[in-house]
DOLUMBA-371048 format. One record per residue (C-alpha): residue number from 0; x, y, z. Coordinates in steps of 0.2 Angstrom, whole numbers, plus 5000, padded with zeros to 4 digits. Layout:
DOLUMBA-371048
    n    xx    yy    zz
  NUM     X     Y     Z
...
end
This chain:
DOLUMBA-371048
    n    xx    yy    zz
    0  5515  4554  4561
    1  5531  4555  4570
    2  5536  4541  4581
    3  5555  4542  4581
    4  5564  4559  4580
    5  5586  4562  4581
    6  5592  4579  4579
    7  5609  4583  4579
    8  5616  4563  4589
    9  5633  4560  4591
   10  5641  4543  4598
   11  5660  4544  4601
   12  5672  4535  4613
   13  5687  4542  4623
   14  5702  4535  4620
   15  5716  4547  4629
   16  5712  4562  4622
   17  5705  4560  4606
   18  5685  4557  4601
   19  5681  4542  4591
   20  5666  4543  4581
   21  5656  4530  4577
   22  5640  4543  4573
   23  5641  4563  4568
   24  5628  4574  4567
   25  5611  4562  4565
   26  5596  4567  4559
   27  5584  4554  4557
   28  5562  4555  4557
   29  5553  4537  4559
   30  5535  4538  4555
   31  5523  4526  4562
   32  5522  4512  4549
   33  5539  4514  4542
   34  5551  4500  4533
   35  5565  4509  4535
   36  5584  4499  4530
   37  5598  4504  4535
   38  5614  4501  4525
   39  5631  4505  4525
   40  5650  4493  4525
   41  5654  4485  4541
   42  5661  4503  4554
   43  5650  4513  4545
   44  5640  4515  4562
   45  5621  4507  4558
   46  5622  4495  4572
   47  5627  4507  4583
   48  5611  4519  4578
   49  5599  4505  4579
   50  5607  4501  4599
   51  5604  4520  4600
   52  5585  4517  4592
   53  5584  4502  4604
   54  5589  4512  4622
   55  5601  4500  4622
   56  5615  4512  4622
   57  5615  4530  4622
   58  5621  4543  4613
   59  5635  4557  4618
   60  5627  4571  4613
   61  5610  4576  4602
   62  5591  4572  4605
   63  5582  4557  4605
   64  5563  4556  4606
   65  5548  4544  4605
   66  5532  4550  4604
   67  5538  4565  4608
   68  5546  4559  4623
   69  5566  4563  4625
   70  5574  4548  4628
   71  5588  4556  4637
   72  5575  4559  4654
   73  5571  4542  4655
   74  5576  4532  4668
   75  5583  4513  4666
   76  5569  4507  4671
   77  5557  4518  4661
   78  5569  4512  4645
   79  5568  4495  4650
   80  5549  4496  4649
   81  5551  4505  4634
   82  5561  4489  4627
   83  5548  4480  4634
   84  5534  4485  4628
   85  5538  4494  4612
   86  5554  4489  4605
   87  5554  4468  4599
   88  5573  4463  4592
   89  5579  4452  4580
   90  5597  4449  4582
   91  5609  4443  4567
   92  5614  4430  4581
   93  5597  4426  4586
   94  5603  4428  4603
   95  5591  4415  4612
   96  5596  4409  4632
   97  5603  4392  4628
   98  5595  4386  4644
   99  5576  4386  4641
  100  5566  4379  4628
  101  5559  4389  4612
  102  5543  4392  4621
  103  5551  4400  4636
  104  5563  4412  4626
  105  5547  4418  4616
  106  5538  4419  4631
  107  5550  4431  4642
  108  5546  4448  4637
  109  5529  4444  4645
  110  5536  4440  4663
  111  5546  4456  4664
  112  5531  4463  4659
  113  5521  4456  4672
  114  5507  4445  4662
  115  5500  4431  4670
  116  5504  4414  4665
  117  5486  4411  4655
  118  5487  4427  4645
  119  5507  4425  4643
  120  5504  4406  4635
  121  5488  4409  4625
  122  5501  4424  4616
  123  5515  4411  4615
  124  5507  4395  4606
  125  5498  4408  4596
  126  5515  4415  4588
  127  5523  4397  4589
  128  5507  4391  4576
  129  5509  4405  4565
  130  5526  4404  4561
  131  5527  4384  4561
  132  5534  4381  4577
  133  5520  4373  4586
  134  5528  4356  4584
  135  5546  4364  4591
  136  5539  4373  4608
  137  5551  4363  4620
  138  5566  4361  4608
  139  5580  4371  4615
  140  5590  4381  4603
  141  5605  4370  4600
  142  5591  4359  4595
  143  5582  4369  4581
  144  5589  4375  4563
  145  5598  4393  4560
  146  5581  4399  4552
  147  5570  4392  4565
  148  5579  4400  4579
  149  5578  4418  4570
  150  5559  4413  4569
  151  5559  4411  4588
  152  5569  4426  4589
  153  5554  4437  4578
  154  5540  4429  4589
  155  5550  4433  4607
  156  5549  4453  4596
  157  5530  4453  4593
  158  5526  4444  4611
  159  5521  4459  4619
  160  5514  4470  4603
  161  5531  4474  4597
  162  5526  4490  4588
  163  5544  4496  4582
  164  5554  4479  4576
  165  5574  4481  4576
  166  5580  4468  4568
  167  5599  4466  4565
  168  5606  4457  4551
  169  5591  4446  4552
  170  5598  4435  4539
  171  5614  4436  4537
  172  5618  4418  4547
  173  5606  4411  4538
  174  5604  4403  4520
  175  5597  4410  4504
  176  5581  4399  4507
  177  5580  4403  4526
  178  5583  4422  4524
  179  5571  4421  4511
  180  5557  4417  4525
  181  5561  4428  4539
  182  5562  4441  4526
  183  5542  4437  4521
  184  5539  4437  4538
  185  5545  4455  4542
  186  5538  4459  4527
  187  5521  4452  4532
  188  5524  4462  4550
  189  5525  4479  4542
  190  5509  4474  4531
  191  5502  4473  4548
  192  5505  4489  4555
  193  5521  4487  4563
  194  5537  4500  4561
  195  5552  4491  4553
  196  5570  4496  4555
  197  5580  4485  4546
  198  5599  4486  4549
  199  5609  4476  4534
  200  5623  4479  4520
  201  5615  4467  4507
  202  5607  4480  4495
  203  5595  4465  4492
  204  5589  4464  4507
  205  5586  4484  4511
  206  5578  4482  4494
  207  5560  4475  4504
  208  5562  4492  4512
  209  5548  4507  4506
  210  5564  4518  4513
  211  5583  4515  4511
  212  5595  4526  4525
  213  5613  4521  4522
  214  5628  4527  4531
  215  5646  4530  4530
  216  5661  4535  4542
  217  5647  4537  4556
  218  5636  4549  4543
  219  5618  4547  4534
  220  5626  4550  4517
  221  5609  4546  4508
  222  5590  4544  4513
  223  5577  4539  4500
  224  5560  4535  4501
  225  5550  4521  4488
  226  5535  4527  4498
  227  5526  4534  4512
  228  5519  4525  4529
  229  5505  4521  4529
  230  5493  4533  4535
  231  5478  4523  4545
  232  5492  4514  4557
  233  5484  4510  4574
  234  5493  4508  4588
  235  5491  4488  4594
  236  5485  4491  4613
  237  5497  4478  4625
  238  5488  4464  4636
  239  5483  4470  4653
  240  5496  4467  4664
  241  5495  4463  4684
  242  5500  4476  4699
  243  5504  4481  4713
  244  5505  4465  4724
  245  5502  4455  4714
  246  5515  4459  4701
  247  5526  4460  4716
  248  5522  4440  4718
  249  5522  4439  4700
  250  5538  4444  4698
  251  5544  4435  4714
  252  5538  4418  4708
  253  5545  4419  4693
  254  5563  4424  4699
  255  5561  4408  4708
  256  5556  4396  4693
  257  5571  4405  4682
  258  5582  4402  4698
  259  5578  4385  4699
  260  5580  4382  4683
  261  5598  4392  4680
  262  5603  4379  4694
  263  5598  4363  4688
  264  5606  4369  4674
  265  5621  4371  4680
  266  5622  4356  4692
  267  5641  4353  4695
  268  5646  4372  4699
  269  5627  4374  4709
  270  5634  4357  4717
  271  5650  4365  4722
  272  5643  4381  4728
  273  5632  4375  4741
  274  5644  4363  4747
  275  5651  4376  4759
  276  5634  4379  4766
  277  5630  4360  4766
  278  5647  4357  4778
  279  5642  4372  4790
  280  5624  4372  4791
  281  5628  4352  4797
  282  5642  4356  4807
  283  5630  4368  4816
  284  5616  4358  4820
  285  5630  4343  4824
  286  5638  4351  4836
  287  5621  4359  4845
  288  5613  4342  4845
  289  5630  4336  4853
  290  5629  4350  4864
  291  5610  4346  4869
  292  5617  4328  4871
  293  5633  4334  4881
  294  5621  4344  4892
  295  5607  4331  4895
  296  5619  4319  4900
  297  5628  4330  4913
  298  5610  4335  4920
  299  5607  4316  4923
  300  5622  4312  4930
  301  5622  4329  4941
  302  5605  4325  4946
  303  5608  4307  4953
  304  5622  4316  4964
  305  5612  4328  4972
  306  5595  4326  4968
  307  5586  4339  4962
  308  5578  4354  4970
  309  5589  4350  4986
  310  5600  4360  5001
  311  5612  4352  5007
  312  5617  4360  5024
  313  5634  4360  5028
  314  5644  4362  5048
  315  5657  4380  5047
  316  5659  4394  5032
  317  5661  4385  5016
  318  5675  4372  5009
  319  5691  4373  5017
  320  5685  4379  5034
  321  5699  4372  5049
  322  5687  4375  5060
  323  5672  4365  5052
  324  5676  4351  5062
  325  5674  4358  5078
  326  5657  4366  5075
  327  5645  4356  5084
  328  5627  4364  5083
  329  5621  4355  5071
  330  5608  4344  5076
  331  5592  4331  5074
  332  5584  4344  5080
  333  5588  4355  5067
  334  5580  4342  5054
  335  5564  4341  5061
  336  5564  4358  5062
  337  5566  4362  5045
  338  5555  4346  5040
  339  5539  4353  5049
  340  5541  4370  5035
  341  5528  4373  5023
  342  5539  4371  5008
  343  5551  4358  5013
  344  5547  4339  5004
  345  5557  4330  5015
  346  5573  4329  5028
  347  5588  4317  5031
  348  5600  4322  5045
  349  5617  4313  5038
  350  5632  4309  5051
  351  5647  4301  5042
  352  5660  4289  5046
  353  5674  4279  5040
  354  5680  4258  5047
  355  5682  4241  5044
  356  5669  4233  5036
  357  5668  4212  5041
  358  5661  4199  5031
  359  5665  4181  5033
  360  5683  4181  5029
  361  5685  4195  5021
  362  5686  4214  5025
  363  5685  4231  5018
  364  5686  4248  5021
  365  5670  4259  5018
  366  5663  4275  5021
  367  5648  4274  5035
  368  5631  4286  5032
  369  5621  4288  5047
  370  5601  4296  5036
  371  5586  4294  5038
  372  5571  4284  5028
  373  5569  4299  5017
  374  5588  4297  5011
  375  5587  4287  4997
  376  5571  4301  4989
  377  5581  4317  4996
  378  5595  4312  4985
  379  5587  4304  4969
  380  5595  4286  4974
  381  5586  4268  4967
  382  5588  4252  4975
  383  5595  4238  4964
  384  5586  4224  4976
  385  5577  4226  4994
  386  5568  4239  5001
  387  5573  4257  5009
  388  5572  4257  5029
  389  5555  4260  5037
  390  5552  4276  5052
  391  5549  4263  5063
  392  5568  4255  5062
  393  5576  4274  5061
  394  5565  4279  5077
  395  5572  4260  5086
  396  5589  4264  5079
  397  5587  4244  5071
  398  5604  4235  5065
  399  5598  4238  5045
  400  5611  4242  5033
  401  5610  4248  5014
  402  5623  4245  5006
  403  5631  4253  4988
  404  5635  4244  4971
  405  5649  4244  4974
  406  5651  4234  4992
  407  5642  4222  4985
  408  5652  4217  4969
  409  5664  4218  4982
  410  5660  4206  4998
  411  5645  4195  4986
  412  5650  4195  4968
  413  5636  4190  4958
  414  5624  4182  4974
  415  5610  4192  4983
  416  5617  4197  4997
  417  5598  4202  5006
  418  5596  4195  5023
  419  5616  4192  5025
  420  5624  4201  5039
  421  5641  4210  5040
  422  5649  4218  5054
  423  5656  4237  5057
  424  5666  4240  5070
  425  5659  4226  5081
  426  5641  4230  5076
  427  5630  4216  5066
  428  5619  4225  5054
  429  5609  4215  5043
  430  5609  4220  5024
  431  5589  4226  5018
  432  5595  4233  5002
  433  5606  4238  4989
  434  5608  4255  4979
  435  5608  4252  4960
  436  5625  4257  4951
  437  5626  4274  4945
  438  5629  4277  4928
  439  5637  4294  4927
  440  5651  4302  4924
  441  5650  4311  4943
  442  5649  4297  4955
  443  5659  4288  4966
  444  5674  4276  4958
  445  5675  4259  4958
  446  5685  4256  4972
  447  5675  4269  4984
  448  5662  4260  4997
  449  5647  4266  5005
  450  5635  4259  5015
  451  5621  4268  5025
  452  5609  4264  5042
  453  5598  4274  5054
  454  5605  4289  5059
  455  5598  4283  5075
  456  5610  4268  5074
  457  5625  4278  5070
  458  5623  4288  5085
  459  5617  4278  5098
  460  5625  4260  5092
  461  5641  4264  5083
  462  5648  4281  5085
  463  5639  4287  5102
  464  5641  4305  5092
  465  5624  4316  5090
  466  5634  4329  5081
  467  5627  4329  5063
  468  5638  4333  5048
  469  5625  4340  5035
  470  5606  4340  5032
  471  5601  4335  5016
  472  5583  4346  5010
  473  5570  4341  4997
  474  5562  4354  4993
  475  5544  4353  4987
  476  5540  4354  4968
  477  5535  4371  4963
  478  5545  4382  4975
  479  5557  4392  4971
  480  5573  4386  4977
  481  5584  4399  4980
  482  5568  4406  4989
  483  5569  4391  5002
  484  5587  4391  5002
  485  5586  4411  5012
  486  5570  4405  5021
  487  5581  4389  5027
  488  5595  4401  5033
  489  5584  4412  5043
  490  5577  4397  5053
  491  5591  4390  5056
  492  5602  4403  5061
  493  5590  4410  5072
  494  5589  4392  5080
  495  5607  4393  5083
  496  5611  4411  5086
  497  5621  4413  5074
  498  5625  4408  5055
  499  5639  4393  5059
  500  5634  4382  5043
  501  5634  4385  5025
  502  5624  4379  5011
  503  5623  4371  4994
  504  5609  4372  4983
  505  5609  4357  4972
  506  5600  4368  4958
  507  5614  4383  4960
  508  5626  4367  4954
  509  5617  4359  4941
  510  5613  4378  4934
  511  5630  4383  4936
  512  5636  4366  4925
  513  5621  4370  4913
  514  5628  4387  4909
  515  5646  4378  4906
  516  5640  4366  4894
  517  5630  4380  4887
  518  5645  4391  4884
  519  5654  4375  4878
  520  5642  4371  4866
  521  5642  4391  4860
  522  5659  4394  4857
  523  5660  4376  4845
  524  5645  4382  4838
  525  5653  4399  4834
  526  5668  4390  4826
  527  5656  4381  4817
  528  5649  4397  4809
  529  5665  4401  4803
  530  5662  4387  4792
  531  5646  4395  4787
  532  5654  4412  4785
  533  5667  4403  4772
  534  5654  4393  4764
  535  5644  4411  4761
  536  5661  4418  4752
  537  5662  4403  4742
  538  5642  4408  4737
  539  5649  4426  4734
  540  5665  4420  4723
  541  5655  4406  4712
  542  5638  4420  4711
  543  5651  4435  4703
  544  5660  4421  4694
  545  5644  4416  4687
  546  5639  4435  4682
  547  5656  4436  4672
  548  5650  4420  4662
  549  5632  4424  4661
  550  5635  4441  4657
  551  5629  4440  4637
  552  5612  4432  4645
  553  5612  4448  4657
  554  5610  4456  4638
  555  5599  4448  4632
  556  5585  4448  4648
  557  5589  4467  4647
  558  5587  4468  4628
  559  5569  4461  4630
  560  5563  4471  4644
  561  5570  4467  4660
  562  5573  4481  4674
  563  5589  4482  4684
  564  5578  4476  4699
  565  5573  4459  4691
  566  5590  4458  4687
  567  5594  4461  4704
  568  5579  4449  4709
  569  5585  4434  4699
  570  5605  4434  4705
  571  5599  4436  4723
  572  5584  4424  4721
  573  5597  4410  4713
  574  5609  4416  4728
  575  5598  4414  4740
  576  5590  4397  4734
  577  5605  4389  4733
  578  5608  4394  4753
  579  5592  4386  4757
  580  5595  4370  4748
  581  5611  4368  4755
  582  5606  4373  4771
  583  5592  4360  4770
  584  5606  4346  4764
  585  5614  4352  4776
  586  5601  4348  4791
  587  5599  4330  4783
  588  5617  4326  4783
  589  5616  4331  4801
  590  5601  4321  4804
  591  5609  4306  4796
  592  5627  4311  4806
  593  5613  4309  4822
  594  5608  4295  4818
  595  5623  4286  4815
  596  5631  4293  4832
  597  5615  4287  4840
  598  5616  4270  4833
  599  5634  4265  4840
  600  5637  4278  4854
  601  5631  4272  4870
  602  5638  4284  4884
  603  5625  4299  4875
  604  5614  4303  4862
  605  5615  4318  4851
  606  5600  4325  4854
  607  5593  4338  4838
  608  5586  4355  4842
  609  5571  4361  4833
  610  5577  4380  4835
  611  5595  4374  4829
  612  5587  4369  4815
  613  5577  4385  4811
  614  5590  4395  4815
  615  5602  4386  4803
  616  5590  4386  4787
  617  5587  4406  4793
  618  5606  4410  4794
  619  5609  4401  4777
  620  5595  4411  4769
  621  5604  4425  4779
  622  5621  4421  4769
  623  5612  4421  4754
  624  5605  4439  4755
  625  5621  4444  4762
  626  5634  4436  4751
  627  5623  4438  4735
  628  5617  4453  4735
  629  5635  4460  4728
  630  5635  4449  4714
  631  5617  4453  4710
  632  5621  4471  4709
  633  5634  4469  4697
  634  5622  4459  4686
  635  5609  4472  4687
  636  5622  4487  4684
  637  5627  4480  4669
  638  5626  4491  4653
  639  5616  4483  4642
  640  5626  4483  4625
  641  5640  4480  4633
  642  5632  4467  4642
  643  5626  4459  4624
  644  5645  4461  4614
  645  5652  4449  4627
  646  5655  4430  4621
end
């Protein structure tokens, strides 16, 4: 029964414009059950037929077909299943991956064929026990003997069935006593049903064979048969393999343990890879955690300043006005006006001043506020010591005075200055309170004074002035404030006739300074991605670097059944992984950065986003798909032989 058929194959190379052969005219029949050697002097062209047997190269011209099958309208997927599932080689070199353990290389056919992990192990320990090997499974191969590695070779070939066994020079890296054994065992293989082709140029060797083939120059010079195959060969039925999903998953989960495992592997180089990513992905969430801090800070300060949620309502057309000054319709009136309004908290009518400030024997110069007992909540002030003034000494325009921070570090040092009375501009007023320090980077400097009575007072006791110079206006919580900024307009310019004031909404400034630190924090973050963008051409350089070195490995996973997309799967998987670890390195060393700036920088914290973070770890996976994905297809396109010939 023919299993393998070649009529007429040809393999040449071009080299200018003359054909080099390495095979003429092939014509070659394989029967199910065969031992078939083939022999011929080193150039003769038998390991280049057996590649051709093998779908690991192809052939220039001819026909090649199993079971019937032309080889020539397969795909590279459908001749990787066919290497999979059919084919098992035994290499002269034994070529094993260094990096996993004698278990792991006989066990890899199975995952590119998609057998679970039960079935795929029961299989494994199985061949290791029959060949010796049980006590060797997690010996790498630099560990084991030449004949022992060959053996590990042969059990990776029967893994999955391994109906047609190529084996290559099986035993000419080994010694006589070695090559004796391998050679029992392939002998004991074809006993058991299996289709030997045997490639060698030791006539002892062939001599095993029940059919001899040799070549020269390229050409089958001779074909003699001992005897025929055997006639009652049955075809050994593979293990049933998972689909759809869940070889989808399969497949996934074990690109990621390979992954892993090419990476601890390769520590130093893996180390270096990801420290681009590592420096980015932390400079990153750095500088948006100093940018949250940055931001949070400026709120707070703005916030003390203005208050929050408040109108300030100012005399003329904006800053700047000459003729501000002259405006004189703004009035108490006004305030209790607007304070009566469904929406409004509170009101404080201001009036402002400047004098001479009288203490015992000293004096200072200080700015005078004429507000009302809502003053200190319409503008988000706290008192240091005392208490706030009560409606009932605003509506007697008592001699109370408030006074800043600063004033008192100025008239009284260190000592409580409650109860103690200082005069301006002839007026006694008797200090009730003091306004705790500010700490922000917005308000008044040291040197500036403030102190604050009734506006009742002001007007009535000091300046004999009722014009007001601005309303300050809480809104309440919950209303819009823009909303109450238009409805306050309307009132007032309908009380006065006319719009002679202007307006400033404390929420329009601190959103306006939120938006600046916002844009701040962007454009360093967006220099920071550059260093992402770097560390991801770094990933790109170190993953094609590492394609060029692993190319023989490339080889051998195709050699024993791996598709281009698990190829594909693998490089990408490993690109990927190494994104996210350094990503996640990355958000610790950022964490640690935090906590360090947190631990000895008092002025603001940096403050970590959750979204930064996120983001981050999604851009460095981001970078690994993008950045990795040429490499990985230059892994997957690799040509298979050529692939193995690399050292």
């Amino acid at each position: 029964m023919k299993l393998i058929e070649l009529k007429n194959i040809d393999r040449y190379f071009t080299l200018g414009n003359n054909k080099i052969y390495a095979l003429k005219n092939i014509n070659l029949t394989i029967e199910k059950g065969d031992f078939v050697a083939i022999i011929g002097q080193s150039g003769s062209g038998k390991s280049t037929l057996m590649n051709i047997l093998g779908c690991l190269d192809a052939p220039s011209s001819g026909s090649y077909k199993i079971d019937g099958v032309e080889v020539a309208n397969m795909d590279s997927d459908a001749k990787a299943e066919l290497r999979c599932r059919t084919f098992g080689f035994v290499f002269q070199r034994y070529n094993l991956l260094s990096a996993l353990s004698a278990f792991e290389n006989i066990a890899l056919p199975c995952v590119y064929y998609g057998l679970n992990s039960k079935t795929r192990n029961e299989k494994t320990k199985k061949l290791l026990s029959g060949l010796g090997l049980e006590d060797r499974s997690e010996n790498r191969p630099n560990e084991l003997s030449g004949g022992q590695q060959q053996r590990v070779s042969i059990a990776r070939a029967l893994i999955n069935g391994g109906e047609i066994i190529l084996a290559d020079e099986p035993t000419g890296a080994l010694d006589s006593k070695s090559g004796e054994r391998v050679m029992e065992i392939i002998k004991d293989l074809h006993e058991k049903s299996h289709t030997i082709i045997l490639v060698t140029h030791d006539k002892n060797i062939a001599s095993h064979a029940n059919r001899i083939v040799e070549l020269k120059d390229g050409e089958i010079v001779s074909d003699t048969k001992k005897s025929d195959a055997a006639s009652d060969i049955k075809r050994t039925k593979p293990a049933k393999k998972s689909g759809g999903f869940n070889y989808l998953m399969y497949q996934f989960f074990e690109s990621f343990k390979m992954s892993l495992k090419a990476i601890k592997t390769h520590k130093m180089r893996s180390l270096l890879t990801m420290l681009g990513i590592i420096i980015g992905i932390a400079s990153v969430v750095s500088v948006v955690a100093l940018g949250n801090g940055s931001k949070d800070k400026i709120m707070s300060d703005m916030n003390s300043i203005v208050g929050a949620n408040t109108v300030i309502i100012l005399r003329g057309q904006g800053f700047g006005d000459k003729e501000a000054a002259k405006v004189k319709t703004l009035k108490v009136s006004d305030a209790k006006t607007l304070s009566r309004l469904d929406f409004v908290d509170s009101v404080s009518p201001n009036i402002m001043s400047e004098g001479l400030i009288v203490y015992k024997n000293k004096s200072v110069i200080a700015g005078l506020s004429g507000v009302s007992a809502e003053f200190l909540d319409v503008n988000n002030k706290k008192l240091q010591m005392g208490r706030k003034f009560s409606a009932s000494e605003v509506e007697s325009a008592a001699a109370v005075v408030i006074i800043d921070h600063n004033t008192q570090e100025k008239l009284f040092g260190g000592k409580n200055s409650i109860g103690e009375i200082i005069i301006f501009k002839k007026q006694l007023l008797k200090i009730i309170g003091v306004i705790a320090k500010e700490d922000n980077s917005f308000g008044p400097p040291e040197t500036n004074l403030e102190i604050y009575i009734p506006y009742t007072t002001a007007m009535y006791k000091i300046l004999g002035n009722h014009d007001l110079s601005s309303i300050s206006v809480k809104i309440s919580k919950d209303i819009n404030s823009h909303l109450a900024e238009e409805n306050l307009i309307k009132v007032l310019t309908a009380l006065h006739g006319k719009k002679d004031f202007f307006t400033l909404n404390s929420d329009s400034i601190l959103n306006m300074v939120e938006n600046i630190a916002d844009t701040l924090t962007l454009l360093i973050s967006s220099i920071a991605v550059i260093a992402l963008v770097v560390g991801g051409i770094g990933v790109m350089n170190i993953m094609l670097v590492s394609v060029t070195e692993r190319t023989k490995e490339i080889g051998i996973r195709m050699a024993v059944g791996a598709k281009r997309k698990n190829i594909l799967q693998q490089f990408l998987t490993e690109a990927v992984l190494l994104c996210l670890i350094g990503g996640a390195a990355g958000v610790l060393l950022a964490v640690g950065l935090s906590f360090a700036f947190n631990s000895f920088v008092s002025e603001f914290k940096m403050i970590l986003s959750l979204d930064a973070v996120f983001i981050a770890l999604f851009f460095s996976m981001f970078i690994g798909i993008l950045f990795g994905y040429m490499p990985a297809r230059s892994a997957s396109n690799l040509n298979p032989i050529d692939a193995l010939a690399r050292e």
